[in-house]
C-alpha positions in Angstrom: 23.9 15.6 5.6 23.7 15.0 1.9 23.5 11.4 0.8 24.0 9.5 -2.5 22.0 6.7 -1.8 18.2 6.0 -3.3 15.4 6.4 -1.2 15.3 2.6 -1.8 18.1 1.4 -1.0 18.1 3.9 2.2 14.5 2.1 3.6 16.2 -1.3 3.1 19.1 -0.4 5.5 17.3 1.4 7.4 14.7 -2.0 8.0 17.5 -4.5 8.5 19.3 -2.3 10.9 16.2 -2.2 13.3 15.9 -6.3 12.6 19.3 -6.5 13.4 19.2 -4.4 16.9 16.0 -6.6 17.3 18.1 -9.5 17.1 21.3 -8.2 19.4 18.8 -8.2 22.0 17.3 -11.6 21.4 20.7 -13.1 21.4 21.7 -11.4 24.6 22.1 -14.4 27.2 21.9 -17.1 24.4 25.7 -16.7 23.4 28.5 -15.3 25.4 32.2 -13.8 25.1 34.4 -14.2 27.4 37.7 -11.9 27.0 40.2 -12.2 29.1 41.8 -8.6 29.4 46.0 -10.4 29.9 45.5 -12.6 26.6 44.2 -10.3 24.6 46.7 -9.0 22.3 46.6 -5.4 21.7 47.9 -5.6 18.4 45.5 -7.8 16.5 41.6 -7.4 16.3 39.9 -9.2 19.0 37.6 -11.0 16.0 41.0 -12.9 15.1 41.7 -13.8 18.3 38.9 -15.9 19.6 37.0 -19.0 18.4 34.7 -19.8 16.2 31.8 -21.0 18.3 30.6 -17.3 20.2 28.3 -17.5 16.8 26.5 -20.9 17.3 25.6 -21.8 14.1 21.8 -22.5 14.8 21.7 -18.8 15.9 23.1 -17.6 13.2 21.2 -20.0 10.8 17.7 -18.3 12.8 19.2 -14.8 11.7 19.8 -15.1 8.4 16.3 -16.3 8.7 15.2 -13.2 9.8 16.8 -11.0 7.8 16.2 -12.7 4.5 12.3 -11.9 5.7 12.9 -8.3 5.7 14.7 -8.2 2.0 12.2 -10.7 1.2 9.5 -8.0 1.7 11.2 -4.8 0.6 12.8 -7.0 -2.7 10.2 -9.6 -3.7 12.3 -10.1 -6.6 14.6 -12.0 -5.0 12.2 -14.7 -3.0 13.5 -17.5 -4.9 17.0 -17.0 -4.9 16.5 -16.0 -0.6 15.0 -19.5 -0.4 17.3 -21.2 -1.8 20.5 -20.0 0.0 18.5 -20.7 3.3 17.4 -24.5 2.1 21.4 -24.5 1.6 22.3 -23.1 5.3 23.2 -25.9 6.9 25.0 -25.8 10.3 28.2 -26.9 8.1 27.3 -24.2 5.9 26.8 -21.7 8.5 30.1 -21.9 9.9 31.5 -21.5 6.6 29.5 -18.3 6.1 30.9 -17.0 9.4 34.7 -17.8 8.7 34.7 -16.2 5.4 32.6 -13.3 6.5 35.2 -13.1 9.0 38.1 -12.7 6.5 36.1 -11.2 3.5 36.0 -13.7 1.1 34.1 -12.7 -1.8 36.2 -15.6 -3.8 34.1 -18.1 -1.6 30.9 -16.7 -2.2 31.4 -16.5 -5.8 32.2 -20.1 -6.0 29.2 -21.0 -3.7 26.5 -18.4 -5.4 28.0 -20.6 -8.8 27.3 -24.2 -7.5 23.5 -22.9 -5.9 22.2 -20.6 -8.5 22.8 -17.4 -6.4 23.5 -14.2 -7.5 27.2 -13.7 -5.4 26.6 -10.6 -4.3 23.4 -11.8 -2.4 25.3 -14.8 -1.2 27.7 -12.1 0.7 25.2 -9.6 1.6 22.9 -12.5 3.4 26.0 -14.1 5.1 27.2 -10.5 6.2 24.1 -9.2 7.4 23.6 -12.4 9.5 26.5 -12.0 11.1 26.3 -8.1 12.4 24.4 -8.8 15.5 27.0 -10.8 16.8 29.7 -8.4 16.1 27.4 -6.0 18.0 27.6 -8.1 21.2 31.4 -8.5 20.5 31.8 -5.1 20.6 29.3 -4.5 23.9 31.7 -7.2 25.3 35.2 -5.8 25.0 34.4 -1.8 24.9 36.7 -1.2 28.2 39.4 -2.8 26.1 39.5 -1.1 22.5 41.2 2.2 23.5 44.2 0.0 24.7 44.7 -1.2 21.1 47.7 -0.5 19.1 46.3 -1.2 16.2 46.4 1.1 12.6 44.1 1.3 9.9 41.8 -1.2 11.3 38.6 -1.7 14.0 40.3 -3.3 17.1 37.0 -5.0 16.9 36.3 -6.6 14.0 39.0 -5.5 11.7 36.7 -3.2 9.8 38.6 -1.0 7.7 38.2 2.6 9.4 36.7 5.4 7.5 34.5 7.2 10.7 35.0 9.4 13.8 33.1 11.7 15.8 34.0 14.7 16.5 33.2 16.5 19.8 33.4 20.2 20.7 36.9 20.1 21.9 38.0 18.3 18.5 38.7 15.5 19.9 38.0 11.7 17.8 35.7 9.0 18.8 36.2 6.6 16.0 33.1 4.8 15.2 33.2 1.4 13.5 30.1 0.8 11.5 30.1 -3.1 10.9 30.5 -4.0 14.9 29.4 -0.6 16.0 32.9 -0.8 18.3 33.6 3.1 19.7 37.1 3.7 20.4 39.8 6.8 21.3 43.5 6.9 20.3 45.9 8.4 23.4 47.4 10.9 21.4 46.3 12.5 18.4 48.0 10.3 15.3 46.7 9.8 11.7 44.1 6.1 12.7 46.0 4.5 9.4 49.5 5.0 10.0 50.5 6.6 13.5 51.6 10.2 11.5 51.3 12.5 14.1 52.9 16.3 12.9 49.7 18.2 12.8 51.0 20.1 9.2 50.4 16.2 7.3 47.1 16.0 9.0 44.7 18.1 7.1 41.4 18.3 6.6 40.4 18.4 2.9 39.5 21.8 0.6 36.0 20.2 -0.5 32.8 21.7 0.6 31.0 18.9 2.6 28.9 21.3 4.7 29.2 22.3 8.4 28.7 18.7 10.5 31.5 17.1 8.1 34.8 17.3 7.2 37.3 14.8 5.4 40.5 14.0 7.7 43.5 13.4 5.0 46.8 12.1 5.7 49.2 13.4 3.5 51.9 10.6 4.5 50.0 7.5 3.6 47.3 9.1 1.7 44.7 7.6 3.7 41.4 9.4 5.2 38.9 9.8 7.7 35.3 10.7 7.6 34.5 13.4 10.6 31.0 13.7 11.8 30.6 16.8 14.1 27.8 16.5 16.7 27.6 16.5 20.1 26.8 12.8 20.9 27.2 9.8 18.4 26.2 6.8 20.0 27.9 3.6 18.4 24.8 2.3 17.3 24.3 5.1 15.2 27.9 4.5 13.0 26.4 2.4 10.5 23.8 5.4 9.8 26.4 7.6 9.9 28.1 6.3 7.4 25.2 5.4 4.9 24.9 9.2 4.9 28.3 10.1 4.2 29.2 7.6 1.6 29.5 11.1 -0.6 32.6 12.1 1.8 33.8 8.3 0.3 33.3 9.1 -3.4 35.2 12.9 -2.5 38.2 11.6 -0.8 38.6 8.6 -3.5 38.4 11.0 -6.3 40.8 13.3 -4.8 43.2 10.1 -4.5 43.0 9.1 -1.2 42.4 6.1 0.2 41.2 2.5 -1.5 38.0 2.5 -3.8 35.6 0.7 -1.6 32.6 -1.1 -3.3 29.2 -0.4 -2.0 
């Protein structure tokens, strides 16, 4: 797969993914989710639907920790402003972080990065990172539910906007969420964003993007899809996937379809 990202920037990802599986597994047994398959409305991402506290705030507070070692090392650069947000991080703070991580407020972290002397952008990046493991256990928790969902445009998960499927042999979709690492099938074959289903609006786009992708376009809502073709894509894998493909982003934004994401 061709990638647009630096070496750089590639190795950091790459570092704080492992830290972060590294930290799914220490979690395991230290915070639980317990969904109840009646209550759970399929209509609405499961992160909306369930309280605060399945991310403790002393956790999380130990995995920004963490993960603000690994930047710390592979950006040195940034020590001073990394030690200041975690002298900040509070459990009061924490929880903050979470909720607006939660409904992606970058007008919080601007104001907060302001009033401590942090660039924003880290501010985010720190309190997004921290929360991924988490999401991962979120999403190990309530896999037998996400194909029930009747959701569009968004990870039944964690409300991730989607961008990312799989695609098997027989054509048929995994979608692959790469924030939560949530795996999830549609019943029928529909366009993810707006439920379009005449095969004739569902195209894929006239772009070379090499033999294990394609770009999924809908020409009712104008949205898209990155496809991955390969044989098994485990969930874990999504966020990778995607790093690699951001290219297929820049292609299907410049032929005007979907939203300009920022990276």
């Amino acid at each position: 797969m061709k990638s647009v990202v630096t070496n750089e920037y590639k190795e950091l990802q790459e570092s704080m993914i492992d830290r972060q599986q590294e930290l799914k597994t220490w979690l395991k047994g230290k915070t639980n989710v317990h969904l109840s398959s009646p209550l759970i409305d399929r209509k609405k991402p499961i992160v909306k639907q369930i309280s605060l506290a399945w991310v403790p705030a002393e956790l999380y507070i130990e995995s920004a920790g963490s993960l603000s070692a690994v930047l710390k090392r592979k950006r040195p650069d940034l020590a001073k402003q990394l030690d200041t947000l975690l002298d900040q991080l509070d459990a009061d703070t924490a929880l903050s972080f979470i909720e607006e991580s939660l409904t992606y407020s970058q007008r919080f972290f601007r104001q907060w990065a302001s009033e401590h002397n942090v660039s924003p952008w880290l501010a985010e990046f720190i309190a997004e990172q921290s929360l991924r493991p988490f999401l991962y256990l979120l999403a190990d928790g309530s896999k037998n539910l996400l194909d029930s969902f009747e959701l569009q445009g968004l990870c039944p998960c964690c409300a991730e906007p989607v961008r990312l499927a799989a695609l098997d042999s027989d054509g048929e979709k995994t979608f692959l969420c790469p924030r939560c690492e949530a795996a999830w099938k549609l019943e029928a074959p529909a366009c993810i964003h707006c439920g379009e289903n005449r095969s004739e609006q569902l195209v894929s786009l006239d772009v070379e993007t090499g033999d294990e992708t394609e770009i999924e376009v809908c020409q009712t809502c104008s949205q898209y899809v990155k496809l991955i073709r390969i044989s098994e894509a485990p969930a874990e894998n999504a966020v990778r996937y995607d790093l690699e493909t951001l290219h297929l982003d820049y292609t299907a934004q410049d032929a005007g379809y979907g939203e300009k994401l920022e990276f």
